[in-house]
N, CA, C and O atoms as a Maestro MAE file, in Angstrom:
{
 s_m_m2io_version
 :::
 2.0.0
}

f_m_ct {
 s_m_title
 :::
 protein
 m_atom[316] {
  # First column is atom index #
  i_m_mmod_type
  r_m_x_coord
  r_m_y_coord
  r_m_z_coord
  i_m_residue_number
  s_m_chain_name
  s_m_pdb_residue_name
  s_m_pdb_atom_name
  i_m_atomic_number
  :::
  1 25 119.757 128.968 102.974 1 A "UNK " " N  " 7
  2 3 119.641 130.262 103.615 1 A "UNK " " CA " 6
  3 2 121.002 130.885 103.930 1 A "UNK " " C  " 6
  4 15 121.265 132.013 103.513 1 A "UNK " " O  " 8
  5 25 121.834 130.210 104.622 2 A "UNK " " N  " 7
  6 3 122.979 131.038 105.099 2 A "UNK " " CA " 6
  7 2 123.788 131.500 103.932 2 A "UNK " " C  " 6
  8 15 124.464 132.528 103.987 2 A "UNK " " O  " 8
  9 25 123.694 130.517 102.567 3 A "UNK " " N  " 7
  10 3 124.709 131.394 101.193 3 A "UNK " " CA " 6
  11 2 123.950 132.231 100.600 3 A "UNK " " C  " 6
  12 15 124.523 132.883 99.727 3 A "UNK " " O  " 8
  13 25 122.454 132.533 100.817 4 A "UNK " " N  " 7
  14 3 121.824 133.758 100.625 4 A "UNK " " CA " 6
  15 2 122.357 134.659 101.125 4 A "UNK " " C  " 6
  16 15 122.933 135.487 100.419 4 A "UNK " " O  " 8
  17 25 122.323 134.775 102.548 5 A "UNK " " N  " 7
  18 3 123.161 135.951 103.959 5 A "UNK " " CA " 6
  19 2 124.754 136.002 103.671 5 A "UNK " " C  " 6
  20 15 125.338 137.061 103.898 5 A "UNK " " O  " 8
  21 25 125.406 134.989 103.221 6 A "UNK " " N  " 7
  22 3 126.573 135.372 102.602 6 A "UNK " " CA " 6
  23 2 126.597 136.245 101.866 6 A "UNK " " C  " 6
  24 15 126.838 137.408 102.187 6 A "UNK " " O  " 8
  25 25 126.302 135.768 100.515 7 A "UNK " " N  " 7
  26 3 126.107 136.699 99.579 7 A "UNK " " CA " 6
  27 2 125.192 138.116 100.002 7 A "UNK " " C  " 6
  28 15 125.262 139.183 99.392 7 A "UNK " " O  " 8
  29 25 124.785 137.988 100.564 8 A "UNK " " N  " 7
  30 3 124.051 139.464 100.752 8 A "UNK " " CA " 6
  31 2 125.189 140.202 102.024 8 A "UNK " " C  " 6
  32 15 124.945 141.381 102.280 8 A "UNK " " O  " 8
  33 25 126.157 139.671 102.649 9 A "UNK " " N  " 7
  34 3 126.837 140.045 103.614 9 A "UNK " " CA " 6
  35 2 128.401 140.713 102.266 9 A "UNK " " C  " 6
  36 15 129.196 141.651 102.334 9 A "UNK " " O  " 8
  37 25 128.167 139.648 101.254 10 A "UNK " " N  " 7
  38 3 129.782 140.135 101.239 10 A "UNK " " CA " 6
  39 2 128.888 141.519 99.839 10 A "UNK " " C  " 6
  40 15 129.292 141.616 98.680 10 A "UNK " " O  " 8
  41 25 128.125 142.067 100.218 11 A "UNK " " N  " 7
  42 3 127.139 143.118 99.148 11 A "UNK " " CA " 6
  43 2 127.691 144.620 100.075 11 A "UNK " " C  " 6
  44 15 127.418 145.773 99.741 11 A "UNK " " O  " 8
  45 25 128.436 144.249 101.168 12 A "UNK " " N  " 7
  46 3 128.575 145.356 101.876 12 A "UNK " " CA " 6
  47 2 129.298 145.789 102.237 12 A "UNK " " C  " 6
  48 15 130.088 144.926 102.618 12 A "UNK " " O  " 8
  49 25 129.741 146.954 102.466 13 A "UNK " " N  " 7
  50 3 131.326 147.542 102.677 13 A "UNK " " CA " 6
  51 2 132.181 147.389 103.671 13 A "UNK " " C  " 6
  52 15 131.898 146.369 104.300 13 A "UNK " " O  " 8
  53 25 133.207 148.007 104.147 14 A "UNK " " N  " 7
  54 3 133.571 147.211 105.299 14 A "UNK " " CA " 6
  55 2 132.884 148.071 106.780 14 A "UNK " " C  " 6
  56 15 132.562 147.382 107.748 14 A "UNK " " O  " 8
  57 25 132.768 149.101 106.807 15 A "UNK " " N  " 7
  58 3 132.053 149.995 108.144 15 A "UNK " " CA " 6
  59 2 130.513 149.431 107.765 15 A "UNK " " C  " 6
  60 15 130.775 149.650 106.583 15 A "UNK " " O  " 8
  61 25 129.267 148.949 107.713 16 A "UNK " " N  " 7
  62 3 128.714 148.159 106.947 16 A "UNK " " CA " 6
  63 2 128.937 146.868 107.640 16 A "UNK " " C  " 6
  64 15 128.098 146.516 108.469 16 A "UNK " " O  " 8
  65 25 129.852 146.205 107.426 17 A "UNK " " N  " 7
  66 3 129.969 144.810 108.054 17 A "UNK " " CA " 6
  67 2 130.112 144.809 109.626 17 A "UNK " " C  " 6
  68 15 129.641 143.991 110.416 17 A "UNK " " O  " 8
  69 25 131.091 146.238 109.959 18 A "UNK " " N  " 7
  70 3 131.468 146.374 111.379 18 A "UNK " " CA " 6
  71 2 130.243 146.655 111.742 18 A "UNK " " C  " 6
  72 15 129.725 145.769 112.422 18 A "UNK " " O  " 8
  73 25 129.405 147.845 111.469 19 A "UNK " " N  " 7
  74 3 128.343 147.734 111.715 19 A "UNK " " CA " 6
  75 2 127.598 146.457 112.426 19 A "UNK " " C  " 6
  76 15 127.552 146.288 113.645 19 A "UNK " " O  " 8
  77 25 127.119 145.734 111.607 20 A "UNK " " N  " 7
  78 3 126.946 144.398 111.492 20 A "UNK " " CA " 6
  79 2 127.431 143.606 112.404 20 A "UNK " " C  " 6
  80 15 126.653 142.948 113.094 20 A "UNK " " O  " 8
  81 25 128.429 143.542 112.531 21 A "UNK " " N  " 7
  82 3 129.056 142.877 113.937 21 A "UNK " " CA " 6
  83 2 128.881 142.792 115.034 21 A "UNK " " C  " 6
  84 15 128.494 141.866 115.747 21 A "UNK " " O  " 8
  85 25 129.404 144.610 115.368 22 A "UNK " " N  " 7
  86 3 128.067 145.037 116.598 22 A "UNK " " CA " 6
  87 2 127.422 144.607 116.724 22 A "UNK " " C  " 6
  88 15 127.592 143.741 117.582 22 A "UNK " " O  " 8
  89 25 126.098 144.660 116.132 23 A "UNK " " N  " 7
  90 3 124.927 144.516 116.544 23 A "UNK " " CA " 6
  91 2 124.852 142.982 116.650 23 A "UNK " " C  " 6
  92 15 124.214 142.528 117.600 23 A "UNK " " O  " 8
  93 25 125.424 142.147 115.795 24 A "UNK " " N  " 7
  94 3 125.452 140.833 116.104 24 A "UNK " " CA " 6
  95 2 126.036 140.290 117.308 24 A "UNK " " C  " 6
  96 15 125.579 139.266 117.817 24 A "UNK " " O  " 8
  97 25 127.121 140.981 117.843 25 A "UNK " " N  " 7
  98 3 127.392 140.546 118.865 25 A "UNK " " CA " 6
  99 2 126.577 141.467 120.238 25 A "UNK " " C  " 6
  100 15 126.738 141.346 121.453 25 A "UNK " " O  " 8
  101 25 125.893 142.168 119.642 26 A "UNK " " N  " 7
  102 3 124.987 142.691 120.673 26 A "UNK " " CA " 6
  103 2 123.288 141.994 120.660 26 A "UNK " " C  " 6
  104 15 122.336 142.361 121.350 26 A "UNK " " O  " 8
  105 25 123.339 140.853 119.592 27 A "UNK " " N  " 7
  106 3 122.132 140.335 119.928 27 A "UNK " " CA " 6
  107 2 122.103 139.067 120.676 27 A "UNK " " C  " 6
  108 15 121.146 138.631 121.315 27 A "UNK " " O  " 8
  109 25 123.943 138.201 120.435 28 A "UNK " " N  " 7
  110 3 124.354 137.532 120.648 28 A "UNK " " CA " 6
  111 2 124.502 137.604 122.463 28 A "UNK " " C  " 6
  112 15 124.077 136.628 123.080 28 A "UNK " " O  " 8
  113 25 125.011 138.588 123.126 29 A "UNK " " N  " 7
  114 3 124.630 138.989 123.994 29 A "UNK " " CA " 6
  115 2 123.584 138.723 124.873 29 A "UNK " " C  " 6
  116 15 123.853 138.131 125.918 29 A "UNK " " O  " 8
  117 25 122.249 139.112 124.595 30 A "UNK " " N  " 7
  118 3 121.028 139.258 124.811 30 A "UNK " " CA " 6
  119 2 120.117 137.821 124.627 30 A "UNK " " C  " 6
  120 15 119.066 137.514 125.189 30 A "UNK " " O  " 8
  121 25 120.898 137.080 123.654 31 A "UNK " " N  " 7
  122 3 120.218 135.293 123.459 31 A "UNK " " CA " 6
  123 2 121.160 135.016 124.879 31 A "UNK " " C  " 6
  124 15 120.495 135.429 125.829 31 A "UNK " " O  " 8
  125 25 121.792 134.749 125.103 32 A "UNK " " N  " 7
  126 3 122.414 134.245 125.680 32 A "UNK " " CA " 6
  127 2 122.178 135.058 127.483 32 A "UNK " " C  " 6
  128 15 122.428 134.335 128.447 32 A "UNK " " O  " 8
  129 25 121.787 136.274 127.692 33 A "UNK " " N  " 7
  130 3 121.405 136.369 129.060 33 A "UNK " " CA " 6
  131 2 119.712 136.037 129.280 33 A "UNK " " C  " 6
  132 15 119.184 135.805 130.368 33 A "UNK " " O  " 8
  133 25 118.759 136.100 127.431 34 A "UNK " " N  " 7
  134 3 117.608 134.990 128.171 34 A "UNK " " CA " 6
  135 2 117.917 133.421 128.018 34 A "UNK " " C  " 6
  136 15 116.944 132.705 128.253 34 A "UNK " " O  " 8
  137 25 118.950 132.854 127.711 35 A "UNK " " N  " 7
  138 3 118.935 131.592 127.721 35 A "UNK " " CA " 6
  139 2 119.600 131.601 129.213 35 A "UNK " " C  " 6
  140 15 119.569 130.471 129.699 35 A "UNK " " O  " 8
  141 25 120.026 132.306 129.827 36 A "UNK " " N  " 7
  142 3 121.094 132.268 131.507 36 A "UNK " " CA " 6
  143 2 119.753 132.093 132.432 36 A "UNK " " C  " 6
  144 15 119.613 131.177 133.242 36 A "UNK " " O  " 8
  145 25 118.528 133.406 132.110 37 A "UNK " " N  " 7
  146 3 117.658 133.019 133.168 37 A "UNK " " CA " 6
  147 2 116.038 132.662 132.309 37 A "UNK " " C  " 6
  148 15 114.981 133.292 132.291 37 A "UNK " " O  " 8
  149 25 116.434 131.457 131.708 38 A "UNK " " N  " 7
  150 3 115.426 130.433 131.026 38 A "UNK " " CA " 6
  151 2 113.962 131.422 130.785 38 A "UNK " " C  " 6
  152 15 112.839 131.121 131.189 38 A "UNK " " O  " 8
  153 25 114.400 132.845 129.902 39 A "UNK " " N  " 7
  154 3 113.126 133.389 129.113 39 A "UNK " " CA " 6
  155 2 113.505 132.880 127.686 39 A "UNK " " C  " 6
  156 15 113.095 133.648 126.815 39 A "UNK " " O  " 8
  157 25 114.103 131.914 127.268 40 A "UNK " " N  " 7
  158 3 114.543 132.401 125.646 40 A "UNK " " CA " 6
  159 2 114.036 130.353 125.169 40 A "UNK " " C  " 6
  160 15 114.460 129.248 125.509 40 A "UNK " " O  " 8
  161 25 112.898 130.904 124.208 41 A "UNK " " N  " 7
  162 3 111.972 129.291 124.131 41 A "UNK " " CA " 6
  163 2 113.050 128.205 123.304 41 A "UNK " " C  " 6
  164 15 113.317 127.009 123.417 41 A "UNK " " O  " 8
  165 25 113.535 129.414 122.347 42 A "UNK " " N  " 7
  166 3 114.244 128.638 120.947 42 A "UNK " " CA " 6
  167 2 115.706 128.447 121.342 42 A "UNK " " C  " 6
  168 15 116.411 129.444 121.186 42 A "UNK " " O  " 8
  169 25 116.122 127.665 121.685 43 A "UNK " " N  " 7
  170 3 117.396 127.330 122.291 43 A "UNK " " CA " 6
  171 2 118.545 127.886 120.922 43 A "UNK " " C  " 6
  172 15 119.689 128.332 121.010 43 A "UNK " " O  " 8
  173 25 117.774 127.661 119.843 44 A "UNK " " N  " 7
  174 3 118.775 127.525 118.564 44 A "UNK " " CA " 6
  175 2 119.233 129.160 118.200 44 A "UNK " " C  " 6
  176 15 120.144 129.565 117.479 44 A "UNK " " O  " 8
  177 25 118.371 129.798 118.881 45 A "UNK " " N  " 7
  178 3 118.995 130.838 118.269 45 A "UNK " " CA " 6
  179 2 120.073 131.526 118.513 45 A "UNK " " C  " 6
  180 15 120.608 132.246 117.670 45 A "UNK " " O  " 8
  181 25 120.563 131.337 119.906 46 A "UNK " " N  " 7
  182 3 122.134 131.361 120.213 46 A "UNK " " CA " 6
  183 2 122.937 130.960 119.208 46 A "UNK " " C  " 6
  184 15 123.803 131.670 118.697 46 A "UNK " " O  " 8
  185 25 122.683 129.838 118.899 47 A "UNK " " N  " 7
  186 3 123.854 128.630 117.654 47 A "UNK " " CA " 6
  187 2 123.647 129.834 116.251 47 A "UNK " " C  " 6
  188 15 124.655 130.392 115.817 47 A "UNK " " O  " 8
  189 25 122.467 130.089 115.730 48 A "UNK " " N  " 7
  190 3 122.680 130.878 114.764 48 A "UNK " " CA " 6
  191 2 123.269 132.469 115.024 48 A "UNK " " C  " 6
  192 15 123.835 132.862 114.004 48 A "UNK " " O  " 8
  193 25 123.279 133.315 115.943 49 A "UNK " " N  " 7
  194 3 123.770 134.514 116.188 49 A "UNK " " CA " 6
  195 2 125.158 133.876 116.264 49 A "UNK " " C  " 6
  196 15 125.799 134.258 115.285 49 A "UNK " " O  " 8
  197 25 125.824 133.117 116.978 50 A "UNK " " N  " 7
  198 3 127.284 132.725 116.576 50 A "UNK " " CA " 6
  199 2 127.490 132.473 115.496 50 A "UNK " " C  " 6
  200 15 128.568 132.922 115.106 50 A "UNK " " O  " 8
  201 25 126.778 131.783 114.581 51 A "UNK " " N  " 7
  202 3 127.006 131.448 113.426 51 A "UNK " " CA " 6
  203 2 127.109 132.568 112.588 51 A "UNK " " C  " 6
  204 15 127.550 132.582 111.439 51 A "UNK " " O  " 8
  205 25 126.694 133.456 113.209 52 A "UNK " " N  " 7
  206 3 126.390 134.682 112.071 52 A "UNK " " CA " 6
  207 2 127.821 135.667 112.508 52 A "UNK " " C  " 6
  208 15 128.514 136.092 111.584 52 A "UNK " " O  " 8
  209 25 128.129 135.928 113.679 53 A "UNK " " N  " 7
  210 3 129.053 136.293 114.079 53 A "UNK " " CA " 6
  211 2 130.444 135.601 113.596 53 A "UNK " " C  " 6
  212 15 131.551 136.139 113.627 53 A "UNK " " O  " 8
  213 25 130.252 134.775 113.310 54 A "UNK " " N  " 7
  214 3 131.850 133.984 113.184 54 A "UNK " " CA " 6
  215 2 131.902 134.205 111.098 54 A "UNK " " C  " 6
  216 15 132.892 134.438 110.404 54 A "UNK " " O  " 8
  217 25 130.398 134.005 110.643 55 A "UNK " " N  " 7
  218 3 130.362 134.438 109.244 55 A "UNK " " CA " 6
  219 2 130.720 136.071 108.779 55 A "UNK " " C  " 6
  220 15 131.033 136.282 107.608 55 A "UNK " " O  " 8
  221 25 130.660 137.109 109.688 56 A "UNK " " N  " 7
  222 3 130.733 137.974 109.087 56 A "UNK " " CA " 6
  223 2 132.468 138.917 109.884 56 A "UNK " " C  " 6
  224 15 132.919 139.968 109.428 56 A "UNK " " O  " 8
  225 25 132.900 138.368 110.728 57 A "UNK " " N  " 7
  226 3 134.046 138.082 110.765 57 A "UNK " " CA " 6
  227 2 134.944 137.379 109.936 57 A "UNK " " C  " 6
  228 15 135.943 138.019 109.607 57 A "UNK " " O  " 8
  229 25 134.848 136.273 109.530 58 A "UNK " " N  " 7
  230 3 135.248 135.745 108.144 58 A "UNK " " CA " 6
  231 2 135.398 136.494 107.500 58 A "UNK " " C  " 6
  232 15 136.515 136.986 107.339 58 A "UNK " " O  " 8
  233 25 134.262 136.922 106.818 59 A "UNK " " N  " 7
  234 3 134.565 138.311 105.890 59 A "UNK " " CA " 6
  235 2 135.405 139.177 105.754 59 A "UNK " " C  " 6
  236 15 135.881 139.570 104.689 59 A "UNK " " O  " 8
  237 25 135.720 139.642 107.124 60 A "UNK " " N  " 7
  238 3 136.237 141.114 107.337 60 A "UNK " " CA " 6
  239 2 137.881 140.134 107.106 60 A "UNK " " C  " 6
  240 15 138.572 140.233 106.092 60 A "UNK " " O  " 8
  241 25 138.101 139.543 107.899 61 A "UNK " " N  " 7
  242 3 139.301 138.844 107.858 61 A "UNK " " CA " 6
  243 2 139.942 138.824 106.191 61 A "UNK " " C  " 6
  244 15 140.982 139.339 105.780 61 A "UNK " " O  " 8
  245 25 138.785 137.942 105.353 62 A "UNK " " N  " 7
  246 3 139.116 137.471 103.630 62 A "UNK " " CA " 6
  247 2 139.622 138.647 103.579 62 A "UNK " " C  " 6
  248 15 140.850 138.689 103.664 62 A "UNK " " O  " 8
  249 25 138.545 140.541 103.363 63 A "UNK " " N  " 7
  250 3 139.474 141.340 103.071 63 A "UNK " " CA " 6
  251 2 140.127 141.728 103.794 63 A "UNK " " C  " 6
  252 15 140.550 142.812 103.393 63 A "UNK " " O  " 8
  253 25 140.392 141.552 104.435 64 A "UNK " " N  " 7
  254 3 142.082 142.223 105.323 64 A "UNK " " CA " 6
  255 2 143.338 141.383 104.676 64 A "UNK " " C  " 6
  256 15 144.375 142.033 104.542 64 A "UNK " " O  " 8
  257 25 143.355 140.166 104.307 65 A "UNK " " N  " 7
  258 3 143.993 139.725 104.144 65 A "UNK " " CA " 6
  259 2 144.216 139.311 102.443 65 A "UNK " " C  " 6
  260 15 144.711 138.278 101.993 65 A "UNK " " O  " 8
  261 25 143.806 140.196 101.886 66 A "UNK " " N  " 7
  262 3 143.455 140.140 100.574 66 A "UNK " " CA " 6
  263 2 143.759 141.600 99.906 66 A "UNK " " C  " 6
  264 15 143.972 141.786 98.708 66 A "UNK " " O  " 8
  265 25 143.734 142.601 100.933 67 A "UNK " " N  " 7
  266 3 144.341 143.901 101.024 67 A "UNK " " CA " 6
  267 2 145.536 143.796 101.287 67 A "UNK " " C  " 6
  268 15 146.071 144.872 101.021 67 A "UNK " " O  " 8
  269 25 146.306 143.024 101.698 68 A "UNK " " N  " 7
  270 3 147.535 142.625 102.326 68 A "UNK " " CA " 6
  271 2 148.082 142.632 101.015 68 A "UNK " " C  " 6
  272 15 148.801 143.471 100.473 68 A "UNK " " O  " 8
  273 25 147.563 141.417 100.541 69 A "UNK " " N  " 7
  274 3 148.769 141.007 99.334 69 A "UNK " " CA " 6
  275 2 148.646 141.713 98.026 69 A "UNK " " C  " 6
  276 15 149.438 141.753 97.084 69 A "UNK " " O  " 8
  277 25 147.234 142.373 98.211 70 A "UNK " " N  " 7
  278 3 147.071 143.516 97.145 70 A "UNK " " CA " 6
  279 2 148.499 144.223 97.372 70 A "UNK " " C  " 6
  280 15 149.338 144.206 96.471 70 A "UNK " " O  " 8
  281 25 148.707 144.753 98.427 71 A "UNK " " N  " 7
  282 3 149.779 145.868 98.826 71 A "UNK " " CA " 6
  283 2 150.794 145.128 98.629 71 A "UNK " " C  " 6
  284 15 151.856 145.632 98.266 71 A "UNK " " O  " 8
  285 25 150.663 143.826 98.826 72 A "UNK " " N  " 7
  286 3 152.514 143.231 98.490 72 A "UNK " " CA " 6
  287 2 153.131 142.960 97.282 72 A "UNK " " C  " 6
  288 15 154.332 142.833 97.044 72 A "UNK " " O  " 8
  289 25 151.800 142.856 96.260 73 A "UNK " " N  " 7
  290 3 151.678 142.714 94.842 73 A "UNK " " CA " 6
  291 2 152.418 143.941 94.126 73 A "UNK " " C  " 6
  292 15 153.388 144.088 93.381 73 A "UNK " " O  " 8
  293 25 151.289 144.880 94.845 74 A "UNK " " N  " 7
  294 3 151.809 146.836 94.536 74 A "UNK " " CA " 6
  295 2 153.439 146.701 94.771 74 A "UNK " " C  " 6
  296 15 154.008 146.658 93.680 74 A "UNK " " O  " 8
  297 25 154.444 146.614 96.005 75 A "UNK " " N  " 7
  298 3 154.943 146.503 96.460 75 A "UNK " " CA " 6
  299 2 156.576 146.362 95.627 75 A "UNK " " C  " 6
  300 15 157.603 146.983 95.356 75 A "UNK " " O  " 8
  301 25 155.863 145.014 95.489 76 A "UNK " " N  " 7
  302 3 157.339 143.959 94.332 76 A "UNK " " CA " 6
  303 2 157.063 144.415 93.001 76 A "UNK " " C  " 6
  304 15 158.019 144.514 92.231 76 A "UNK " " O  " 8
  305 25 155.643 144.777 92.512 77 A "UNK " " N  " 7
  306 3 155.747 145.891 91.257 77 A "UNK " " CA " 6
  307 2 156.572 146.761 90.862 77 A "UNK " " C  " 6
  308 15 157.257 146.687 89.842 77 A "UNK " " O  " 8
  309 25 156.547 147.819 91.814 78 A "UNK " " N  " 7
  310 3 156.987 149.098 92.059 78 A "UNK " " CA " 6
  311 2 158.529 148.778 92.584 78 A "UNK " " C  " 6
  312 15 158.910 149.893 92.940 78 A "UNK " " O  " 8
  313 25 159.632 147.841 92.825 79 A "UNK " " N  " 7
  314 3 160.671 147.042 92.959 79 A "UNK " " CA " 6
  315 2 161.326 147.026 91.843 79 A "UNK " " C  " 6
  316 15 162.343 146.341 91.734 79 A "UNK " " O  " 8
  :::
 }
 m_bond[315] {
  # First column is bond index #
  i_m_from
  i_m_to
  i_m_order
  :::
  1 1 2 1
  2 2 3 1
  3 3 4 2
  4 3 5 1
  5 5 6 1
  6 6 7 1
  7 7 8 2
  8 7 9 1
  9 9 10 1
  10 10 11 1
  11 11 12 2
  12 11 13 1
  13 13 14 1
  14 14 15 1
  15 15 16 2
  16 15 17 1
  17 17 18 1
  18 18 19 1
  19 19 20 2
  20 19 21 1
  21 21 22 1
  22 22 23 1
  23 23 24 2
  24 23 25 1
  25 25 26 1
  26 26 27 1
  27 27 28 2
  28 27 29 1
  29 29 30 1
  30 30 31 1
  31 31 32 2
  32 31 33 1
  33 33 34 1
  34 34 35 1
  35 35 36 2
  36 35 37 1
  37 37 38 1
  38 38 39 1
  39 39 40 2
  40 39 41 1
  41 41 42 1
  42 42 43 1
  43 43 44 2
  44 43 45 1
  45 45 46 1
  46 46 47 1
  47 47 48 2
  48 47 49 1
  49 49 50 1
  50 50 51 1
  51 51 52 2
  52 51 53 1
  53 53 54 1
  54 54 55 1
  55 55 56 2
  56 55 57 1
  57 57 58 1
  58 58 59 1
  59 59 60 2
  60 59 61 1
  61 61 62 1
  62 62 63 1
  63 63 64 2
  64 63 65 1
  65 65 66 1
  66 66 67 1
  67 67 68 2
  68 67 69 1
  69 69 70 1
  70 70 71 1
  71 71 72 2
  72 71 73 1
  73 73 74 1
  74 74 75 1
  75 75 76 2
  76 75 77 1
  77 77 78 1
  78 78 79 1
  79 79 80 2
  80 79 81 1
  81 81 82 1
  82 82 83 1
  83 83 84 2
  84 83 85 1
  85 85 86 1
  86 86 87 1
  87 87 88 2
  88 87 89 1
  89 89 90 1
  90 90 91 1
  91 91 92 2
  92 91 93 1
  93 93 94 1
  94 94 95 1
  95 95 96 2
  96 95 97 1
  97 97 98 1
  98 98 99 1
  99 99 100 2
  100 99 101 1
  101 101 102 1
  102 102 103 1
  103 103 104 2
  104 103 105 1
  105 105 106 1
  106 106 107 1
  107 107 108 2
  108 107 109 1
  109 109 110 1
  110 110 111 1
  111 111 112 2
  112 111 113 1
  113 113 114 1
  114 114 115 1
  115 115 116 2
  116 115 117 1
  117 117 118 1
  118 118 119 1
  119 119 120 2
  120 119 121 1
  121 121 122 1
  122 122 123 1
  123 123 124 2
  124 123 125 1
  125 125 126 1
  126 126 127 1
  127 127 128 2
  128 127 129 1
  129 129 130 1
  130 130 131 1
  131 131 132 2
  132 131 133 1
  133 133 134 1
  134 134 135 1
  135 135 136 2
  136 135 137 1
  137 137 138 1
  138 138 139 1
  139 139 140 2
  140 139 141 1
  141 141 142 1
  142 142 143 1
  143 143 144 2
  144 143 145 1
  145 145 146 1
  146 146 147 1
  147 147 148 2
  148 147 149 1
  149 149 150 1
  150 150 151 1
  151 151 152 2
  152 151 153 1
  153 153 154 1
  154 154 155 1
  155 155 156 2
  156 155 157 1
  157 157 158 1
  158 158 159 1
  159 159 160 2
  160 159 161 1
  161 161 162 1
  162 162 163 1
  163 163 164 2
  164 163 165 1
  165 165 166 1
  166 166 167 1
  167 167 168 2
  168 167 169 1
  169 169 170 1
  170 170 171 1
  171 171 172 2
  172 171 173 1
  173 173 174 1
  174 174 175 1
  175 175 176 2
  176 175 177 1
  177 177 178 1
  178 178 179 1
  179 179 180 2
  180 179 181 1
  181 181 182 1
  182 182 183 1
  183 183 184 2
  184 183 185 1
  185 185 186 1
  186 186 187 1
  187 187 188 2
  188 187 189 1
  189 189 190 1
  190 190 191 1
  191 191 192 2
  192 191 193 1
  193 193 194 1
  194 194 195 1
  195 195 196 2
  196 195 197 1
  197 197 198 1
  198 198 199 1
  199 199 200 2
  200 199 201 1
  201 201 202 1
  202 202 203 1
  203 203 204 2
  204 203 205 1
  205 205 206 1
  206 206 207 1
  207 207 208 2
  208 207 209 1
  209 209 210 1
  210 210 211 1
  211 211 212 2
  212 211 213 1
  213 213 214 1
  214 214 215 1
  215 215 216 2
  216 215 217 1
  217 217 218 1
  218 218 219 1
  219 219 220 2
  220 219 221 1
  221 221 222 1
  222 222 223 1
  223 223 224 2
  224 223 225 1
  225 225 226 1
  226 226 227 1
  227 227 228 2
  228 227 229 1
  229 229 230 1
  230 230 231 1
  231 231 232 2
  232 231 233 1
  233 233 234 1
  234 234 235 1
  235 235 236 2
  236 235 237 1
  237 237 238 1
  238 238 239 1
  239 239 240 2
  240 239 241 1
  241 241 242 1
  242 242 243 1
  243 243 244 2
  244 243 245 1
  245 245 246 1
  246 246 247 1
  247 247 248 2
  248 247 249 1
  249 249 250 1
  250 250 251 1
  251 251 252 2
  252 251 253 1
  253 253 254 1
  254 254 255 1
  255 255 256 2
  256 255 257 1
  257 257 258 1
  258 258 259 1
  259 259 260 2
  260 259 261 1
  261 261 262 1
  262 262 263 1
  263 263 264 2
  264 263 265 1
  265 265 266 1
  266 266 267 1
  267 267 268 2
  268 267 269 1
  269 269 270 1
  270 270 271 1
  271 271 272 2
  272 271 273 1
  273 273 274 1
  274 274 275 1
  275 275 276 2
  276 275 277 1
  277 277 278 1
  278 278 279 1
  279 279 280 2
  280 279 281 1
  281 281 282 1
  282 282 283 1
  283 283 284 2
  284 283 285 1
  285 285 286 1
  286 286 287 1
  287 287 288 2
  288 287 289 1
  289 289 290 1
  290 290 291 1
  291 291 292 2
  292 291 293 1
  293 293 294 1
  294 294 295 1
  295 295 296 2
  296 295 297 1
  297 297 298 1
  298 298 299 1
  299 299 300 2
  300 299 301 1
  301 301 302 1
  302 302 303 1
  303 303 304 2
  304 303 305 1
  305 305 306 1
  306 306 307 1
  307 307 308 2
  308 307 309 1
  309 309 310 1
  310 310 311 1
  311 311 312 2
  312 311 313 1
  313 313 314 1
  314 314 315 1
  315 315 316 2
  :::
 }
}
């Protein structure tokens, strides 16, 4: 499952992923104030909203940093 959601995560642009983030860390949020006052049954789903949060951060990171050396590539080209 999760290299399904990979792959379907890196299908998306980068406002798209931020998107995405948000809301992940806004569901992430919300597990975690019903797990504070014991409404939330599935304990696990905290562990996966982090998981998902820290996966689609990854992402954004690969291209940022992959845009980088694109530009440093351009850079020493054009040198």
């Amino acid at each position: 499952m999760p290299a399904a959601e990979t792959q379907n995560l890196r299908g998306r642009n980068d406002t798209e992923l931020r998107a995405d983030l948000e809301a992940a860390h806004e569901s992430l949020f919300n597990l975690r104030f019903q797990a504070a006052t014991r409404q939330l049954a599935d304990n696990s789903q905290v562990h996966k909203a982090r998981r998902r949060v820290a996966r689609i951060k990854t992402l954004l990171k690969e291209r940022q940093i992959l845009a980088e050396a694109d530009a440093t590539a351009a850079e020493r080209g054009n040198a």
